[in-house]
Biopython code that builds the backbone (N, CA, C, O; Angstrom):
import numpy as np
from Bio.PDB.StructureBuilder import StructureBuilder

atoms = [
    (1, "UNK", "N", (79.376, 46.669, 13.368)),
    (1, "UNK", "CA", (78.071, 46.399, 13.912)),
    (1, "UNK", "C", (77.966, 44.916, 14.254)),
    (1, "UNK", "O", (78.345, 44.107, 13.406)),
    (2, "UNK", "N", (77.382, 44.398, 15.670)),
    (2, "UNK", "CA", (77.336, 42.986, 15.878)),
    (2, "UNK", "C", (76.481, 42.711, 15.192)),
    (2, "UNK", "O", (75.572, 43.484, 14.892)),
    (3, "UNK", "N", (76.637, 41.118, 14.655)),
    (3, "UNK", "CA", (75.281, 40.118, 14.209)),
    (3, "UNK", "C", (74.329, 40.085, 15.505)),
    (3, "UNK", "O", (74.418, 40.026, 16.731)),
    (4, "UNK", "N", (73.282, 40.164, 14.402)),
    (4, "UNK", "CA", (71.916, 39.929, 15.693)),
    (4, "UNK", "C", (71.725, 38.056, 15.495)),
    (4, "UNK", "O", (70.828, 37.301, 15.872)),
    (5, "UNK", "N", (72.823, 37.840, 14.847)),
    (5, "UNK", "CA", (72.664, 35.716, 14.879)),
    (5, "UNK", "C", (73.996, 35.543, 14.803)),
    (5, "UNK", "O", (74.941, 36.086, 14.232)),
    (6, "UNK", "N", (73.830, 34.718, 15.471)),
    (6, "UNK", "CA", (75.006, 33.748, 16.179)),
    (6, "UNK", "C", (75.083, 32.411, 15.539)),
    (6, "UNK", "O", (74.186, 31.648, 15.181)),
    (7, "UNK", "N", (76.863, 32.283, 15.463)),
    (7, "UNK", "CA", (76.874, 31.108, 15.015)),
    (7, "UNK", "C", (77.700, 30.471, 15.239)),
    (7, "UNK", "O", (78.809, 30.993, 15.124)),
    (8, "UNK", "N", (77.652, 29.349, 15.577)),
    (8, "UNK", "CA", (78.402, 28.320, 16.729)),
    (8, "UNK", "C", (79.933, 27.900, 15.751)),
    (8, "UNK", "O", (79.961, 28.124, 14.541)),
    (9, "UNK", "N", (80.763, 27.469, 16.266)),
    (9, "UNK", "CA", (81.733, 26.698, 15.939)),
    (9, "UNK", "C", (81.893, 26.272, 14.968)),
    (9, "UNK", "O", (82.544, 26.649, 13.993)),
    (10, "UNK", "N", (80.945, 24.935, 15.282)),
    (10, "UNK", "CA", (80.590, 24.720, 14.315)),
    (10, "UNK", "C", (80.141, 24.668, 12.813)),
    (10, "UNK", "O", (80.600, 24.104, 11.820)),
    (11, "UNK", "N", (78.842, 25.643, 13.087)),
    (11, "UNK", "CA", (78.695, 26.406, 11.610)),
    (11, "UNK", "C", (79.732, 27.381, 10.984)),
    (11, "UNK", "O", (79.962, 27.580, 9.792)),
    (12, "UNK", "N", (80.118, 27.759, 11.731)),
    (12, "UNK", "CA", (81.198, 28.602, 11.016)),
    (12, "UNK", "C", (82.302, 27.673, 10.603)),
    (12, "UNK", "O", (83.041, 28.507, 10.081)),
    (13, "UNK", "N", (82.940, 26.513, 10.470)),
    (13, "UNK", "CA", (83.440, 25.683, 9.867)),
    (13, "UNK", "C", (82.829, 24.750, 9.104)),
    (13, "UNK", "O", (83.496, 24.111, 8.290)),
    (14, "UNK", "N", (81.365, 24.520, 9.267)),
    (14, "UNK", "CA", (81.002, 24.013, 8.178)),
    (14, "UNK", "C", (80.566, 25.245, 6.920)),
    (14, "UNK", "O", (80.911, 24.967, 5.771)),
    (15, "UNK", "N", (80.083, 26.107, 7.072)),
    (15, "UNK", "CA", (80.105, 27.475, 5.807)),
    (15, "UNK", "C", (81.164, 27.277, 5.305)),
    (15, "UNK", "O", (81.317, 26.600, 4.288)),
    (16, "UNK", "N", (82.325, 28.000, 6.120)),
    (16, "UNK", "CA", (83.345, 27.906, 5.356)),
    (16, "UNK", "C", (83.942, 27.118, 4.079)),
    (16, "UNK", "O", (84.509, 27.299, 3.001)),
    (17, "UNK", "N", (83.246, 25.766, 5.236)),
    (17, "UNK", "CA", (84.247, 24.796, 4.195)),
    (17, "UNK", "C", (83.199, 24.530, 3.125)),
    (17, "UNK", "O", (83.661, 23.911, 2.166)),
    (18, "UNK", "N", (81.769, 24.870, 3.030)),
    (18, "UNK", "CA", (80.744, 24.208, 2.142)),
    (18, "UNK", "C", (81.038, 25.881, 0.585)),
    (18, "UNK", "O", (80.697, 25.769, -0.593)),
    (19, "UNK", "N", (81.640, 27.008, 1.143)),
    (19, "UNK", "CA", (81.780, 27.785, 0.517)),
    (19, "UNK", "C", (82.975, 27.709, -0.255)),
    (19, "UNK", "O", (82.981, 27.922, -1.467)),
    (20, "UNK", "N", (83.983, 27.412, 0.405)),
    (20, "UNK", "CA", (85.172, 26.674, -0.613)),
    (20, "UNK", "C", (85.480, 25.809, -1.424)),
    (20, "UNK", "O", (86.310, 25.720, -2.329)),
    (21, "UNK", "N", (84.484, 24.985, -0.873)),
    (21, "UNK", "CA", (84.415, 23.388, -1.250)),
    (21, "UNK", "C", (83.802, 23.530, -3.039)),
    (21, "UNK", "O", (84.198, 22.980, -4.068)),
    (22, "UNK", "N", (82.357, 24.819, -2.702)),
    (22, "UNK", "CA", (81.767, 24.667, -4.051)),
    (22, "UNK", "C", (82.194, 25.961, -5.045)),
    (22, "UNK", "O", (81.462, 26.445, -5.907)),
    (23, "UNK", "N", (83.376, 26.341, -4.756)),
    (23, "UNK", "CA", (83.952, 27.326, -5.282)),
    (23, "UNK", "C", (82.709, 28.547, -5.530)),
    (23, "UNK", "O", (82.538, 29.070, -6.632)),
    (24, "UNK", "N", (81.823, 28.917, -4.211)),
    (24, "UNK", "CA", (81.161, 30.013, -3.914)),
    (24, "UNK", "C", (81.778, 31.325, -3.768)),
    (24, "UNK", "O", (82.489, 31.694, -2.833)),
    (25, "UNK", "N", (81.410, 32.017, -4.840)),
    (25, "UNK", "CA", (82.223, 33.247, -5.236)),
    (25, "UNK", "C", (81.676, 34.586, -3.803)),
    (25, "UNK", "O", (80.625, 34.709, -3.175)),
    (26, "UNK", "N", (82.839, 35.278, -3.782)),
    (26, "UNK", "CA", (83.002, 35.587, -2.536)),
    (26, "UNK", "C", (82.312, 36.783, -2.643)),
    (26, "UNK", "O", (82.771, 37.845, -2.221)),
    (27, "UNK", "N", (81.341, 36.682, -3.129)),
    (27, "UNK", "CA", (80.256, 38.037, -3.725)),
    (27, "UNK", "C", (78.897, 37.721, -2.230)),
    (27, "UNK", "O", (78.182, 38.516, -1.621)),
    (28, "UNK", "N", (79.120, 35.697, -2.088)),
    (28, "UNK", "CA", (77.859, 35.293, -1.547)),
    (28, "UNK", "C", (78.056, 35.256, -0.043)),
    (28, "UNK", "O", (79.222, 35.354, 0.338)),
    (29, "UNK", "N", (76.981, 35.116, 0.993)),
    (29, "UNK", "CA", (77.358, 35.052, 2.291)),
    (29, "UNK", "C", (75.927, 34.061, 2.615)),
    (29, "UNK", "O", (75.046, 33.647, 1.861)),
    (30, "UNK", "N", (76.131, 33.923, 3.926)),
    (30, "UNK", "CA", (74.948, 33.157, 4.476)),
    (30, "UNK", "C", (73.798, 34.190, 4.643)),
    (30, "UNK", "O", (74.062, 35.355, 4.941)),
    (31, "UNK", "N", (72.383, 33.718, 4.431)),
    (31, "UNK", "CA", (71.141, 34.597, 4.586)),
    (31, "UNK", "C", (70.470, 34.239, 5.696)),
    (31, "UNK", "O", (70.142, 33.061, 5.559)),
    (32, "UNK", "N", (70.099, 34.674, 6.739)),
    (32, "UNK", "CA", (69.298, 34.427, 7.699)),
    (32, "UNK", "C", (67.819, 35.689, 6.953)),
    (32, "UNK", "O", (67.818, 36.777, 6.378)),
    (33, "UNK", "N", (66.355, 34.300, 7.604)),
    (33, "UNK", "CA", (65.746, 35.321, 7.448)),
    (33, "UNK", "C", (64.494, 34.262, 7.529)),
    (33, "UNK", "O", (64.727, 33.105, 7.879)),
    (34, "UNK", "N", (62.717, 34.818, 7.090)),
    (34, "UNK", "CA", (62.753, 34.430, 7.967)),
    (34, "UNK", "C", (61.240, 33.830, 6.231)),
    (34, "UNK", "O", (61.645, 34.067, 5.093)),
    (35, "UNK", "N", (60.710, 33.589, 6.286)),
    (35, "UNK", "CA", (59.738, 32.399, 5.351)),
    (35, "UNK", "C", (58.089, 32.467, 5.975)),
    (35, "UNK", "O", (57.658, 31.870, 6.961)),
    (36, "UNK", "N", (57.450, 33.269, 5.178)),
    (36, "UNK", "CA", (56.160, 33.026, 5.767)),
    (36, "UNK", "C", (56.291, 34.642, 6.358)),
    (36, "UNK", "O", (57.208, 35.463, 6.326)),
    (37, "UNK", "N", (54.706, 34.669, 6.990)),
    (37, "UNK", "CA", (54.479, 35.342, 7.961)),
    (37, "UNK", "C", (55.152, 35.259, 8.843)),
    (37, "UNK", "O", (56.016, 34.388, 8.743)),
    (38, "UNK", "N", (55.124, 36.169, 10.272)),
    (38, "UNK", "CA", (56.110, 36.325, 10.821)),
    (38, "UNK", "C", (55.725, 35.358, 12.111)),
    (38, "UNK", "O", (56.601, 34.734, 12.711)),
    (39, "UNK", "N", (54.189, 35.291, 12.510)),
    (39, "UNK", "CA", (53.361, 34.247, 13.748)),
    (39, "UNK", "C", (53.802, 32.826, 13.205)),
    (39, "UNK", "O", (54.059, 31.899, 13.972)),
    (40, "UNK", "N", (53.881, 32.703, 11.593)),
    (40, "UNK", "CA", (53.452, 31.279, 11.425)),
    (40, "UNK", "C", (54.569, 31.213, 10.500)),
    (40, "UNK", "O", (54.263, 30.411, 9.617)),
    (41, "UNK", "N", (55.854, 31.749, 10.281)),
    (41, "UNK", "CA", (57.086, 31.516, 9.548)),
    (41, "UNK", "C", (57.867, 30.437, 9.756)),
    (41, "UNK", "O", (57.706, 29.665, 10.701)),
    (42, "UNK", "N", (58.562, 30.352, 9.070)),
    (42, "UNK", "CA", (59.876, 29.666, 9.380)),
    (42, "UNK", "C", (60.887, 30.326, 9.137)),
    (42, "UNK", "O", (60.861, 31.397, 8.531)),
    (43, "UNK", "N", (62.007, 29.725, 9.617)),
    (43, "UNK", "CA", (63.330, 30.345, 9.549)),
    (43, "UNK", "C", (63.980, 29.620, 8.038)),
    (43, "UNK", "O", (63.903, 28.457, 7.643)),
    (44, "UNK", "N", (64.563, 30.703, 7.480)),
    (44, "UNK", "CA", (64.922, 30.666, 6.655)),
    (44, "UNK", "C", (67.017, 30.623, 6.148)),
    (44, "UNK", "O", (67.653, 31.612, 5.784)),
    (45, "UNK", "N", (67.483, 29.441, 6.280)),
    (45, "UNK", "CA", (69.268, 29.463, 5.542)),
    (45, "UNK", "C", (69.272, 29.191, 4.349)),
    (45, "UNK", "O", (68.451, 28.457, 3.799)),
    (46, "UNK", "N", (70.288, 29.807, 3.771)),
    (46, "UNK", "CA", (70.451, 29.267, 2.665)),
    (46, "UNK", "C", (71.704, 30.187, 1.858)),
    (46, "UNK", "O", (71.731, 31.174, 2.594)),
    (47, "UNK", "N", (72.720, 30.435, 0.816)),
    (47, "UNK", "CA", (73.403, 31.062, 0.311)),
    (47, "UNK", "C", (72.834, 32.041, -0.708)),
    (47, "UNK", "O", (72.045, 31.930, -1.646)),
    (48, "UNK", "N", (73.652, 33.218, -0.078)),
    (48, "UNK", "CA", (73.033, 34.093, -1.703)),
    (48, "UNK", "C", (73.686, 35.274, -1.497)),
    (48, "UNK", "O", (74.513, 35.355, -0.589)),
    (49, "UNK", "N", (73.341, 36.562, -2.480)),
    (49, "UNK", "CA", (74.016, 37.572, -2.339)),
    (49, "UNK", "C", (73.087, 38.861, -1.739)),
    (49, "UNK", "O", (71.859, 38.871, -1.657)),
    (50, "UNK", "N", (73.822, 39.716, -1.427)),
    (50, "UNK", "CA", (72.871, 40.570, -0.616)),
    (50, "UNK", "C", (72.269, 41.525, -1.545)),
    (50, "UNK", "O", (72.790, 41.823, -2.620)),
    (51, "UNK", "N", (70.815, 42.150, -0.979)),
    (51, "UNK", "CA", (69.834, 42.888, -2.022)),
    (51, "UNK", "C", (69.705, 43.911, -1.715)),
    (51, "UNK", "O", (70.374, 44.088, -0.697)),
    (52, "UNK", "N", (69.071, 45.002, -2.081)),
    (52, "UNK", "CA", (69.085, 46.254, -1.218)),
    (52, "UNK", "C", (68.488, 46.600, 0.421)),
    (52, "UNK", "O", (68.783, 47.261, 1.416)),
    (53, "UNK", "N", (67.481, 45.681, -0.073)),
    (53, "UNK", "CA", (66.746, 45.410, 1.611)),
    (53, "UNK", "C", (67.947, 44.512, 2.586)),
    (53, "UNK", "O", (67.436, 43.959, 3.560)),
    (54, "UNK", "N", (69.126, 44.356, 2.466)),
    (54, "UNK", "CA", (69.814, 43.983, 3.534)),
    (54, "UNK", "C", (70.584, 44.599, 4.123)),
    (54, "UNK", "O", (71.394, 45.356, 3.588)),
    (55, "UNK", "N", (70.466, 44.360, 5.579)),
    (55, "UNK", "CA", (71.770, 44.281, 6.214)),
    (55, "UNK", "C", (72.972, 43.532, 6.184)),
    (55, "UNK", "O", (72.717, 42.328, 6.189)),
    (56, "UNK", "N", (74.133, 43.771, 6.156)),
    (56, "UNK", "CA", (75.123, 42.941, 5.840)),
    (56, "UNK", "C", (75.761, 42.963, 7.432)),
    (56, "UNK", "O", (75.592, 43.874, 8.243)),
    (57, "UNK", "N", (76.563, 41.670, 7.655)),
    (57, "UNK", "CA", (77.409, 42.128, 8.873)),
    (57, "UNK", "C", (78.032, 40.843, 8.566)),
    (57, "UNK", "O", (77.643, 39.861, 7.933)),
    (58, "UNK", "N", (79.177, 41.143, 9.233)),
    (58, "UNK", "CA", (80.507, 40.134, 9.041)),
    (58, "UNK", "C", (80.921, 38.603, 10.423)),
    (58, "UNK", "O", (80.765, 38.903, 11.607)),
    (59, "UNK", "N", (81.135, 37.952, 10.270)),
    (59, "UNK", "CA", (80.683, 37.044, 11.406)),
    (59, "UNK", "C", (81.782, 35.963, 11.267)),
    (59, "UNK", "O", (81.600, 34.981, 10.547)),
    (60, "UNK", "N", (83.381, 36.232, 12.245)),
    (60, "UNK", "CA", (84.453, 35.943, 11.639)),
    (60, "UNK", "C", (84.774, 35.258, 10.202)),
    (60, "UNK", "O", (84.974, 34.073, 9.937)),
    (61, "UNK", "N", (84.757, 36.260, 9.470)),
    (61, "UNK", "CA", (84.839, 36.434, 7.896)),
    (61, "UNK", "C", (83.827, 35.960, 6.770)),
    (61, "UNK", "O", (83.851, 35.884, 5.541)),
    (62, "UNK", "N", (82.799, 35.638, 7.929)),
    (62, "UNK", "CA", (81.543, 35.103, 6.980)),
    (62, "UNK", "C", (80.419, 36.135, 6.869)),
    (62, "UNK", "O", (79.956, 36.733, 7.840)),
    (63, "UNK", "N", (80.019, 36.293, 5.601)),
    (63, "UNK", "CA", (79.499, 37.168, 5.718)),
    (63, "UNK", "C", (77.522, 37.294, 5.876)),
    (63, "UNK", "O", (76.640, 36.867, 5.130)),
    (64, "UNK", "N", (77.483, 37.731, 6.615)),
    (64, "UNK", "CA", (75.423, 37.401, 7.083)),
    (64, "UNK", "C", (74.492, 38.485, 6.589)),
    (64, "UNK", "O", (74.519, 39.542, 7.220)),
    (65, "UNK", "N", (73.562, 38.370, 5.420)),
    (65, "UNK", "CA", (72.650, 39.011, 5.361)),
    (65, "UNK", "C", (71.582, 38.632, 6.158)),
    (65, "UNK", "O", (71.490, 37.533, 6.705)),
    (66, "UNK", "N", (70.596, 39.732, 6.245)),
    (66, "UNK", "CA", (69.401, 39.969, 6.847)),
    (66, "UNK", "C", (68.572, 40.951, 6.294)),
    (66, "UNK", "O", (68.656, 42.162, 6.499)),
    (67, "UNK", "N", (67.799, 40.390, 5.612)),
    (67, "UNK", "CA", (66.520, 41.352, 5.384)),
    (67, "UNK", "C", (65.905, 42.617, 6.355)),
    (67, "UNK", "O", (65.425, 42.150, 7.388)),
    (68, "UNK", "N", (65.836, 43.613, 6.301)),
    (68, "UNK", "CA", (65.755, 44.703, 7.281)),
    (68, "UNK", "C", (64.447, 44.376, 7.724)),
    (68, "UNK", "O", (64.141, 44.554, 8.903)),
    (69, "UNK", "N", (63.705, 43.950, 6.957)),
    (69, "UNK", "CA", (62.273, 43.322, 7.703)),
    (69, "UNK", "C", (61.797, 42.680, 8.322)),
    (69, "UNK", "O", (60.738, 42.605, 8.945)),
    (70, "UNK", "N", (63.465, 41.625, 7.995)),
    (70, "UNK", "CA", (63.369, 40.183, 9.185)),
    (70, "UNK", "C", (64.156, 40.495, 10.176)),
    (70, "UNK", "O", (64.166, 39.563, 10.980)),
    (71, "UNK", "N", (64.759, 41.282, 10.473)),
    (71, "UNK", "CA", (65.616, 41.771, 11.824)),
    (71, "UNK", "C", (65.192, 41.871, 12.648)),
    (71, "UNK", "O", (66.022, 41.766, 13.551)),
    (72, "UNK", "N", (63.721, 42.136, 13.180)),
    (72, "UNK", "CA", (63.020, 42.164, 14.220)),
    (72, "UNK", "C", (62.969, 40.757, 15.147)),
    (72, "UNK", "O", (62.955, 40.556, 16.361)),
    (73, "UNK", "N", (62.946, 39.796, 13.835)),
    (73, "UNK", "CA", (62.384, 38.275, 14.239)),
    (73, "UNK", "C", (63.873, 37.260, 14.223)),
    (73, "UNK", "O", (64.086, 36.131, 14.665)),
    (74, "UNK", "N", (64.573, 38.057, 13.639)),
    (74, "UNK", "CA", (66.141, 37.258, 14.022)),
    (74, "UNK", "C", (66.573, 37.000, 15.093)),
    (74, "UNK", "O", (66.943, 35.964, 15.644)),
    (75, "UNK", "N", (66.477, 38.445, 15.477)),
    (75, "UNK", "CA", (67.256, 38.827, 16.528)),
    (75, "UNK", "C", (67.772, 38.165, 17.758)),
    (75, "UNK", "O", (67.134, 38.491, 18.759)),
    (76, "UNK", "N", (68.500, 37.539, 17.914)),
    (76, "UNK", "CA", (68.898, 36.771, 18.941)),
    (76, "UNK", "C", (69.026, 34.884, 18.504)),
    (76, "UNK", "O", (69.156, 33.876, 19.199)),
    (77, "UNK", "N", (68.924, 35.093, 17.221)),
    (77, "UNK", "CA", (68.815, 33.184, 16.890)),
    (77, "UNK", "C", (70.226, 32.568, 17.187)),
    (77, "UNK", "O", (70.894, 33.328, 17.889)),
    (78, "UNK", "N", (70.711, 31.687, 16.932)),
    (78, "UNK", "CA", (71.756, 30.803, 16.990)),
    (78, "UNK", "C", (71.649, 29.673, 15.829)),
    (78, "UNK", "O", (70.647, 28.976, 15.666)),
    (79, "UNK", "N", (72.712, 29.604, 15.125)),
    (79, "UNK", "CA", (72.644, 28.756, 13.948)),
    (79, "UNK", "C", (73.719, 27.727, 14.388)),
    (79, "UNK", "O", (74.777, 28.203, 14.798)),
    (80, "UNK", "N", (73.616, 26.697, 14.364)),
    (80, "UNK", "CA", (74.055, 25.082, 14.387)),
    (80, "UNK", "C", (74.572, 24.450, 13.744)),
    (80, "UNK", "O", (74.004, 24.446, 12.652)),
    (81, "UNK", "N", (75.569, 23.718, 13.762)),
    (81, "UNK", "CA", (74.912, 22.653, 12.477)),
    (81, "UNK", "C", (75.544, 21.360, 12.993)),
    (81, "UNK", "O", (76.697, 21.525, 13.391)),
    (82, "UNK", "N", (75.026, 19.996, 13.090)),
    (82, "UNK", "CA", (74.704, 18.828, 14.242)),
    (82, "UNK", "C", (74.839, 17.795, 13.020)),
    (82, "UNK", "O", (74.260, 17.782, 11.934)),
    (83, "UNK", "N", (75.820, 16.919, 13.578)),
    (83, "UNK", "CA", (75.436, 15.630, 12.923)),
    (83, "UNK", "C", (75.026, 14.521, 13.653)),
    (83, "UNK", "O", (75.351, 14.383, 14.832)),
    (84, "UNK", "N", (74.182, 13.533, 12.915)),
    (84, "UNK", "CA", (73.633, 12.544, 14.121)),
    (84, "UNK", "C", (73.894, 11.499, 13.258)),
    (84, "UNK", "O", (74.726, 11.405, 12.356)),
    (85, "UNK", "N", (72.778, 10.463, 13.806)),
    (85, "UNK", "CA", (72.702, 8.976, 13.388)),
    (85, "UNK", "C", (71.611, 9.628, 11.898)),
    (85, "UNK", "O", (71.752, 8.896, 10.918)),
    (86, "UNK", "N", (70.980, 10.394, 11.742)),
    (86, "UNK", "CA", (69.463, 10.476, 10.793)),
    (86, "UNK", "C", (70.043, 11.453, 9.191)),
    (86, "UNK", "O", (69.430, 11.713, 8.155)),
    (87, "UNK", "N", (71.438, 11.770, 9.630)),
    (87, "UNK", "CA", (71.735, 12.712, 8.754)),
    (87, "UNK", "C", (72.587, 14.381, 9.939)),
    (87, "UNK", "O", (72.544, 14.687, 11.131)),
    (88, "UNK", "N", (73.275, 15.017, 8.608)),
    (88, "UNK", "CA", (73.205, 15.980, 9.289)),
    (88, "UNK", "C", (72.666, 17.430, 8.674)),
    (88, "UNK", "O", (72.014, 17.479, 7.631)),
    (89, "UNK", "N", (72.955, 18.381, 9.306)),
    (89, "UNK", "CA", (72.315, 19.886, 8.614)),
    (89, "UNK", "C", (72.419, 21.011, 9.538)),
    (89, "UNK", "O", (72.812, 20.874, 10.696)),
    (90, "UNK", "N", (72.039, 22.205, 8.987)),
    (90, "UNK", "CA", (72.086, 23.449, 10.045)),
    (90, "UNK", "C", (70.659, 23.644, 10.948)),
    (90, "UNK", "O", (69.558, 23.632, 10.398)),
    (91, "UNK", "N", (70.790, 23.782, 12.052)),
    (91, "UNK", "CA", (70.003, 24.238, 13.252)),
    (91, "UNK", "C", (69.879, 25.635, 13.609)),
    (91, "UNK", "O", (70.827, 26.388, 13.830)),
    (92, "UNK", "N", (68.781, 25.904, 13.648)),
    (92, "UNK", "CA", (68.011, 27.576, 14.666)),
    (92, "UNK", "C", (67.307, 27.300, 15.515)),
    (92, "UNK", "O", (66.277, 26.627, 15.481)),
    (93, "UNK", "N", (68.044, 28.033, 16.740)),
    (93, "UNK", "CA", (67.663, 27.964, 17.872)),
    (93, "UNK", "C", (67.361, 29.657, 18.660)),
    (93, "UNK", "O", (67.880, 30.677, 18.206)),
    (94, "UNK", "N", (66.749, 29.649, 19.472)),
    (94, "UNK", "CA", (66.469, 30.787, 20.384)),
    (94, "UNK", "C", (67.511, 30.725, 21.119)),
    (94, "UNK", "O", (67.912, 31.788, 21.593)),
    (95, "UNK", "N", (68.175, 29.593, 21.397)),
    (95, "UNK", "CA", (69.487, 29.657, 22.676)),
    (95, "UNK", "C", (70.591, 29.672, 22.163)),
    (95, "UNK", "O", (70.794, 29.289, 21.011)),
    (96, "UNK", "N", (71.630, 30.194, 23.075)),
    (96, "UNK", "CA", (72.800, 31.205, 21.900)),
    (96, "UNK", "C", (73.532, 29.515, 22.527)),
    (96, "UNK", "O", (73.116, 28.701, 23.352)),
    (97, "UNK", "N", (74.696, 29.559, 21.707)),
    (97, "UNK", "CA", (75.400, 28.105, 22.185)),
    (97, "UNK", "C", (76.673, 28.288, 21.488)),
    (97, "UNK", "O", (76.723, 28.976, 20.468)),
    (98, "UNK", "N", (77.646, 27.747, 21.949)),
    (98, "UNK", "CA", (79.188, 28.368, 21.901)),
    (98, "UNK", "C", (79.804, 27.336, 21.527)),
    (98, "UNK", "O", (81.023, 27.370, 21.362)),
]
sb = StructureBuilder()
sb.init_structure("model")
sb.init_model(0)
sb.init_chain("A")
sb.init_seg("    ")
for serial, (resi, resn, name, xyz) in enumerate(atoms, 1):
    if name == "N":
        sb.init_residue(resn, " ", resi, " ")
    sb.init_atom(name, np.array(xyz, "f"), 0.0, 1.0, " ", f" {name:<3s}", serial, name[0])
structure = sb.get_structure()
């Protein structure tokens, strides 16, 4: 089954390496999802393991939950992750980016 989120190059080498790095047991995957109401939410990353309310899907070898509730409002995001002059961190976007 495809991910309904996308994730750049990037992020998928920084997971990786932030999952190895902290000897994250391979039980955990990345969570997309979504914080708040759904008009006035935020998007929600962060590591964890999947619950019964998820979808699981695989995202070259990383693995992505999604809340079956937040799948509606995923759908189509793009996850990032950018370093600048201010710091760096992961990005969600509406635009898919390669």
């Amino acid at each position: 089954m495809e991910s309904p989120v996308q994730l750049t190059e990037k992020a998928k080498l920084e997971i990786k390496t932030t999952l190895a790095a902290n000897k994250i047991p391979e039980t955990y995957g990345l969570r997309v999802g979504l914080k708040g109401g759904a008009c006035s939410g935020t998007f929600l990353l962060g590591f964890d393991t999947a619950t019964e309310h998820d979808q699981t899907y695989h995202v070259d070898g990383i693995k992505v939950f999604v809340d079956k509730r937040h799948l509606m409002y995923v759908i189509g995001l793009s996850v990032d992750y950018e370093e600048g002059a201010n710091g760096s961190g992961y990005t969600v976007s509406t635009e898919e980016k390669k």
